[in-house]
Residue, then its C-alpha position, 0 to 999 in steps of 0.5 A: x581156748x581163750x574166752x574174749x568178752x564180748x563189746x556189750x555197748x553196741x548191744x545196750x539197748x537190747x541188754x537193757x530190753x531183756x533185763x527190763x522184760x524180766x523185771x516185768x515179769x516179776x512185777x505182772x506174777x506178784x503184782x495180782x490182778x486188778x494192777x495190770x496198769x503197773x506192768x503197762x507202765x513197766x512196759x511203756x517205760x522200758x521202750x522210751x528207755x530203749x529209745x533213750x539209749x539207741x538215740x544217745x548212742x547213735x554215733x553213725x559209726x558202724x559196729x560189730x560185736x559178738x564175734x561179727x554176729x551183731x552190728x550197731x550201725x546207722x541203718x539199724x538205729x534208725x530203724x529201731x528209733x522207728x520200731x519203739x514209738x511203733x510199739x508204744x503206739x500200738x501199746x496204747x491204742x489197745x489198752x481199753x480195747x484188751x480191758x473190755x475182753x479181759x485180755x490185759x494181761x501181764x502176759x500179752x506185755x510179755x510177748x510184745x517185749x519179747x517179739x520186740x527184742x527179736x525185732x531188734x535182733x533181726x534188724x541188728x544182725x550181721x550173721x545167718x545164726x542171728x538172723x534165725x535166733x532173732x526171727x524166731x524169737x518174734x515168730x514164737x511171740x506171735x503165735x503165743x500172741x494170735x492165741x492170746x483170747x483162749x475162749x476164742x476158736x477163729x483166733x485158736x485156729x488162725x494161730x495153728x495156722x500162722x504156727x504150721x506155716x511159720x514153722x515150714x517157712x522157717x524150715x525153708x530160710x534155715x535150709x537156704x542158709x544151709x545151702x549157702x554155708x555149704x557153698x560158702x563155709x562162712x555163715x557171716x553175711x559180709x564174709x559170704x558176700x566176699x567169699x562169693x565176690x571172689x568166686x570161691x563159692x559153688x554158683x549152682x548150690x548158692x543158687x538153689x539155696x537162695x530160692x530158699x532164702x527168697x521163700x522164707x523171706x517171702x513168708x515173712x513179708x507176706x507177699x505171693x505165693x507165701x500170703x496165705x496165712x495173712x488174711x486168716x491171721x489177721x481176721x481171726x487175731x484180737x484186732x490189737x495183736x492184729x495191729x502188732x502183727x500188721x506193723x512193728x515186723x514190717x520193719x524187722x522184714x525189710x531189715x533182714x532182706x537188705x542184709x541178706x540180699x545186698x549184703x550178702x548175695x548181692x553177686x547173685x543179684x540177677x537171680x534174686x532180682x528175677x524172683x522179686x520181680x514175680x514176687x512183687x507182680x504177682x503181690x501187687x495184682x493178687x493183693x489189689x484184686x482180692x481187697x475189691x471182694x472183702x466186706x471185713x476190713x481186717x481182711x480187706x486191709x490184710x490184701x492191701x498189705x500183700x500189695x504194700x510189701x509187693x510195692x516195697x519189693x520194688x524199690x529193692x529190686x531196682x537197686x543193682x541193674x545189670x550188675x551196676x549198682x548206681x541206683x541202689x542209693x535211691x532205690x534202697x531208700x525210696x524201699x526203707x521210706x515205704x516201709x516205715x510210711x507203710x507201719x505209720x498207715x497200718x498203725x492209723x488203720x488198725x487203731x480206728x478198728x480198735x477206736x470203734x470196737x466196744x465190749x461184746x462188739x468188734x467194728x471189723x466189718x465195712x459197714x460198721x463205718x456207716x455213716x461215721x461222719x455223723x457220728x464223729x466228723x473228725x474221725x471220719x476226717x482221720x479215716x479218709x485221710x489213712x484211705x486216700x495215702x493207702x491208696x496212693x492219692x496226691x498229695x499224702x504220704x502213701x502217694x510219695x512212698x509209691x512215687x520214690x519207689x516208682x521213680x527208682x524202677x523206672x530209673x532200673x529200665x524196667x518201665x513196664x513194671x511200672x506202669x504195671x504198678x501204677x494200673x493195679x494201684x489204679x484199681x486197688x483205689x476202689x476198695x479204700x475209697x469205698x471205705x470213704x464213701x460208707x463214711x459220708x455218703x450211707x446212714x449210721x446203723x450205730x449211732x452210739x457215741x465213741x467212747x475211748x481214753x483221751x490219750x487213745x483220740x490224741x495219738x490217732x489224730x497225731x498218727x493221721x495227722x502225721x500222715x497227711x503233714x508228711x504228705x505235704x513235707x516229705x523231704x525230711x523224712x526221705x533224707x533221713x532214709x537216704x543218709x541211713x541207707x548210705x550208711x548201710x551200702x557204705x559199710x560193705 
């Protein structure tokens, strides 16, 4: 047997993560403590590096390496240019705030860097084996990371919670894959999906398969009836890693469904078209209506993420109708542009909770908004920008990303769900507005001054800013999605 090296080029980006990762870790277990700065830098480095070498490379053109295990396309570019400012934010929004708990540490950069690659991987990849080598790569991260405040008992229980129930969601997509090897003999997506296009695959094993397929997909995303770890994980995680957890994997998410369902299984889009269907229902309405009843924001902002992924799920079930694939351009791309809207609004969210937390003191709560407005004018300004694109308002960016997607379900014939949508997104306003209300109209209990780095305020009030100037010029950002997304249905 005759060994062929790999083409490495289309895998550079990743090639250079992971030699990066380990210089870091040399760097963070000599460096000693009190040089913590050094590794941070390393860190902030490697991912502008990252994202020097994904945007000098970007060629459009789609290719695979790895004997078609990995693909470097332009919808994975694209959404890797989105994934490394992502993480650099979240970076910096949570330096001072792990400082103040003597959580900044090497090792926390580690597993950022490591979840990152895995992220990559996800988004990159073009077979079963990938998929899973990718997803765990990032869920290992993510428990370590959950975990991270040793001294901690919520955070130590929420990580024994997000490890027992990502490890049975793991079990239940690397089952699935099982399923659809044995009906199809071939664990690459495209391949699968041709094999299935000819028939030669067992329609009833791919089926029983693919509800599998669809449960693990639905864990990662968090939607209903798999949301159950999302409250208790986002609550009871550092509010930084919180952050990580609540952006960057959307990404990756949004990424590996589009391979495995419209690349692979797209033959068997009127199955999984059904189960999305009650996915995003069930999401949208559990999500909405719990929010109402929180007093914690993390909480409160994990519900209004079931409703979010419910919202996204919609634009990727209104891509084929009745087995005519003419709306998937702009269904898929109005999915891709609410997911990256979303991560841009999750980011604006958290860091305001990590803006207001101090030492000993964690601003988590609704009440701990009272009366910001006094305090800080412009920050409340921010904030009630991030809650009125949350909550769909015109003329914000969420309000779009809830438009393109509406648009593309009422294009599917499927009006029903989305007056459905619309209903529960009517209702799901209480709760964000009620965020606006305790700014401006409720007398400050804390009246301290807000202290953080002048990097930290700039780059929220960019993140905001963004979100309202994208509100008002969205035209930009939904054409590159829908070149990305034209790309990706071109190339199968």
């Amino acid at each position: 047997m005759n060994f062929v090296m790999p083409d490495l080029y289309p895998a550079s980006a990743e090639i250079f993560l992971l030699l990066m990762t380990c210089v870091v870790l040399l760097v963070g277990l000599f460096a000693g403590k009190g040089r913590h700065w050094l590794v941070y830098l390393l860190t902030q480095l490697t991912l502008t590096g990252c994202f020097a070498i994904t945007f000098v490379t970007l060629d459009g053109q789609a290719v695979t390496t790895f004997s078609n295990m990995f693909v470097d396309d332009l919808f994975a570019d694209f959404l890797k240019l989105v994934l490394y400012p992502t993480v650099a934010v979240m970076l910096v929004y949570s330096r001072e705030y792990l400082a103040a708990r003597n959580l900044d540490k090497s090792e926390f950069y580690l597993l950022v860097l490591f979840a990152t690659l895995g992220m990559m991987v996800m988004i990159s990849a073009s077979h079963f084996l990938t998929i899973y080598l990718g997803l765990e790569l990032l869920a290992l991260s993510l428990y370590a990371l959950v975990a991270l405040d040793r001294d901690s008992a919520r955070a130590t229980e929420a990580a024994m919670k997000y490890f027992v129930l990502g490890a049975m969601a793991s079990g239940l997509l690397l089952y699935g894959f099982s399923m659809v090897y044995g009906a199809t003999g071939s664990l690459d997506i495209v391949e699968v999906g041709q094999r299935i296009a000819t028939g030669s695959g067992n329609k009833t094993v791919l089926v029983f398969g693919l509800v599998f397929v669809i449960a693990g997909l639905a864990f990662k995303l968090g939607v209903v009836p798999f949301h159950m770890w999302i409250p208790d994980v986002y609550h009871g995680a550092p509010t930084a890693v919180t952050l990580f957890i609540g952006s960057a994997p959307k990404l990756a998410a949004f990424a590996i469904a589009m391979r495995v369902l419209v690349t692979g299984l797209a033959e068997l889009a009127e199955h999984w078209q059904v189960m999305l269907t009650i996915l995003a229902a069930l999401s949208i309405a559990l999500g909405n209506l719990a929010a109402i009843a929180q007093t914690n924001l993390k909480r409160m902002l994990a519900y209004s993420t079931i409703s979010h992924m419910g919202f996204m799920l919609l634009g990727i079930l209104s891509g084929i109708v009745g087995g005519d694939p003419r709306f998937a351009l702009n269904a898929y791309s109005s999915a891709m542009f609410y997911a990256i809207t979303y991560v841009l609004m999750s980011l604006g969210a958290f860091g305001m909770i990590l803006l207001l937390s101090r030492a000993s003191f964690e601003a988590e709560n609704i009440e701990d908004f009272k009366g910001l407005n006094k305090r800080s004018p412009w920050f409340a300004a921010m904030m009630l920008i991030l809650m009125f694109s949350m909550a769909g308002m015109p003329f914000f960016v969420g309000f779009f990303a809830k438009f393109a997607v509406l648009q593309a379900v009422v294009a599917a014939k499927m009006v029903w769900l989305a007056v459905y949508a619309v209903l529960f997104s009517v209702i799901g306003a209480f709760y964000y507005l009620r965020v606006v209300k305790v700014m401006y109209f409720d007398a400050p209990t804390d009246t301290a001054p807000i202290e953080a780095p002048r990097d930290m305020r700039f780059l929220i009030s960019v993140n905001c800013l963004a979100v309202a100037l994208l509100g008002l010029l969205p035209q930009g950002a939904l054409e590159y999605s829908i070149y990305a997304t034209y790309a990706f249905l071109a190339g199968h």
